[in-house]
TORTIZA-738646 format. One record per residue (C-alpha): x, y, z; residue in three letters. Coordinates in pm, whole numbers, plus 50000, padded with zeros to 5 digits. Each point is the difference from the previous one (the first is absolute). Last residue first. Example, Ala and Ser with C-alpha at 12.3 -4.5 7.8 and 13.67 -1.06 7.14 Angstrom:
<recs>
513674989450714Ser
498634965650066Ala
</recs>
This chain:
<recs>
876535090324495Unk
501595002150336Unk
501475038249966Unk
496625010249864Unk
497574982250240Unk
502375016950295Unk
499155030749834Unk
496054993650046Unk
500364993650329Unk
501725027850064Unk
497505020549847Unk
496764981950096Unk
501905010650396Unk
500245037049935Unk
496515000649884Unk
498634991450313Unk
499805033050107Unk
498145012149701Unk
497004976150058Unk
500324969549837Unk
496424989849810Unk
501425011449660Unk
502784974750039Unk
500874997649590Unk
499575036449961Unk
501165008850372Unk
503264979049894Unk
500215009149688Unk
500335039950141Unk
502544997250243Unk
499815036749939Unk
496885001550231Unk
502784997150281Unk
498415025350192Unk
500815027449726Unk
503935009849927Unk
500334998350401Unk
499104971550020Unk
501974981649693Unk
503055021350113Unk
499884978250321Unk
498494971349879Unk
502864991349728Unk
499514977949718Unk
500195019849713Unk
497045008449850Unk
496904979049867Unk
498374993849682Unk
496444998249846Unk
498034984249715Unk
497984976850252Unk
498614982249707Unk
502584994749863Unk
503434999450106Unk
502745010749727Unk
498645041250000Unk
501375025049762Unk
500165034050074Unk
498615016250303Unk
497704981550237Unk
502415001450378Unk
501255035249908Unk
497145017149910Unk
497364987150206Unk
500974992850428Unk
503335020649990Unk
499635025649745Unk
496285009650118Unk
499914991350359Unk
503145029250012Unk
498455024249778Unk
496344997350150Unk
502325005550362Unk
501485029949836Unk
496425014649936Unk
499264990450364Unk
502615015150138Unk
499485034749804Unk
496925000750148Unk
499834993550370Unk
503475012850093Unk
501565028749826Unk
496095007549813Unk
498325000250376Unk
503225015350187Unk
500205027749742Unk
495915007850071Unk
500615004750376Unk
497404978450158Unk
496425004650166Unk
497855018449745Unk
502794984449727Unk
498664970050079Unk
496095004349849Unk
501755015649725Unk
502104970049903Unk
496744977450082Unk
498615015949730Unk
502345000349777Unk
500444963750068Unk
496584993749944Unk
500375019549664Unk
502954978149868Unk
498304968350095Unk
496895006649864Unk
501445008649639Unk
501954964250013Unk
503324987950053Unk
500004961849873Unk
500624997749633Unk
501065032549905Unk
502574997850271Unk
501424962949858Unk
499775021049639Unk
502335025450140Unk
501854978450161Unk
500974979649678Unk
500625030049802Unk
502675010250301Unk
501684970850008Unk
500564992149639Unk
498634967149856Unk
496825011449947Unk
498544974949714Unk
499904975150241Unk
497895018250241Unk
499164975950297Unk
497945008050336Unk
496424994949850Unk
500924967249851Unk
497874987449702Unk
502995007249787Unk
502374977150157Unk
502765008850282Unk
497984978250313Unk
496554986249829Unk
498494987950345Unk
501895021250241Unk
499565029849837Unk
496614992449936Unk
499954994950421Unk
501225034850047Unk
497075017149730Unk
497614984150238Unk
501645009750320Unk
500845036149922Unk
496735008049866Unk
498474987950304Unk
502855015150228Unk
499025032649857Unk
503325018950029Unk
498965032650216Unk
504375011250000Unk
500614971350189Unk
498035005450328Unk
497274985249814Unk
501964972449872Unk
500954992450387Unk
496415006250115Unk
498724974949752Unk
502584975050056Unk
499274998950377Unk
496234998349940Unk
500264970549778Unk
502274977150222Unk
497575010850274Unk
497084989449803Unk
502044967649852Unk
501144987650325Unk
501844965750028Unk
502395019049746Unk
501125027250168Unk
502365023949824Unk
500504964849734Unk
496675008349801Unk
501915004349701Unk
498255032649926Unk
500845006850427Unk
504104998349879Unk
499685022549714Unk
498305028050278Unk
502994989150260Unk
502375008549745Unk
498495032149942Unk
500545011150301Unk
503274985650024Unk
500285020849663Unk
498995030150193Unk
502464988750262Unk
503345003149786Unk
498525034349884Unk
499875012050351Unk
503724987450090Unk
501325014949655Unk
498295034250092Unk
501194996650353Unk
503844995749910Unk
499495026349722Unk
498915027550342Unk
502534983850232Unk
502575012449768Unk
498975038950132Unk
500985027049745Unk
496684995249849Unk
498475011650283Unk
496264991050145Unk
499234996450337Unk
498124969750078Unk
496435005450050Unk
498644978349712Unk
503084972850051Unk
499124989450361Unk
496454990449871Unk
501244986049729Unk
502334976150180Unk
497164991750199Unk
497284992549722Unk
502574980749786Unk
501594979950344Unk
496404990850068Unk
499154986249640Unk
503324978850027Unk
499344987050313Unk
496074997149926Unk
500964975149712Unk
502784978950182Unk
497284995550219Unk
497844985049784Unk
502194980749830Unk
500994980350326Unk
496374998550115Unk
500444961449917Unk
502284991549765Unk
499194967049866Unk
502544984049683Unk
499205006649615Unk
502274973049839Unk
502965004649830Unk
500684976449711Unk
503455003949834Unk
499695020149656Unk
502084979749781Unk
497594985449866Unk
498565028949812Unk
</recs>
């Protein structure tokens, strides 16, 4: 592990915290627009705005990660708290609890048995999904969103709820899923304890892949960098490599 440069956790302010309600504001607006948008399948704008709603569930989502490292706003634990409660919540009902506890194994025994996140024996995609789902998606969730489905569809076409509430967020589970677990722990792993890898160095396609959670050493070794300052472990830590 030398060869992981030191980084140390720096001050930012309200910075996180208003990242956080940006990305939690453009989620509620967008879908707001999106549930009365007229719906045909013969209009591109349609897949545009399924891909844009599913790339801000996992900002959602994102920001929920980012308050169980207590980096959404740090010099605030309540607010940090409340901030990735409501963004779980608006996840799909994820108990940000649950979430947290089970998170913070992964962290600790990262692509070992004892972590909630890994299935070695389930090399294929799918398998490995299915037993990620079994492990976090929960009876209550399904019937509170049910529920809340219903509760919608008094107000809101029921194609525009599944086009752009639900299907998004099952592609967004997709997307978190193969960037941020399958394809950073699969296989073999030459850097214990953080057992994890990183993509390509490029922030562009590493933001829009999943808020740059595929530089995923980096937020292993850095857990205490929120996703924006990701970008920066990564370069750093490829400027390590070239001068090692």
């Amino acid at each position: 592990m030398s060869t992981i440069p030191v980084i140390k956790p720096t001050d930012i302010g309200q910075k996180g915290l208003w990242i956080a309600f940006g990305v939690l504001l453009l989620w509620f607006v967008s879908l707001a627009f999106l549930l009365q948008y007229p719906i045909d399948f013969r209009d591109p704008l349609v897949y545009v705005f399924v891909l844009l709603q599913m790339h801000l569930y996992t900002g959602v989502f994102i920001t929920a990660h980012d308050s169980i490292h207590g980096v959404v706003a740090p010099h605030n634990k309540r607010l940090n708290y409340w901030v990735g409660f409501l963004s779980a919540s608006l996840f799909a009902f994820n108990n940000y609890k649950q979430l947290s506890s089970k998170h913070h194994l992964h962290h600790r025994y990262a692509a070992t048995p004892d972590d909630p996140d890994y299935h070695g024996g389930y090399p294929n995609f799918f398998l490995w999904f299915f037993a990620f789902a079994k492990e976090y998606v929960s009876v209550v969730q399904v019937l509170l969103m049910a529920v809340t489905y219903n509760i919608l569809k008094l107000w809101f076409p029921w194609e525009n709820l599944v086009v752009f509430w639900m299907i998004p967020a099952v592609l967004s589970t997709f997307q978190l899923f193969y960037f941020g677990t399958y394809l950073p722990h699969r296989g073999e792993h030459i850097n214990p304890p953080l057992n994890a890898r990183s993509q390509s160095l490029n922030h562009v396609k590493a933001f829009l892949s999943c808020y740059f959670f595929g530089y995923h050493l980096e937020h292993h070794a850095y857990p205490y960098l929120p996703w924006w300052q990701l970008p920066k472990a990564r370069e750093r830590m490829e400027e390590m490599k070239h001068t090692s």
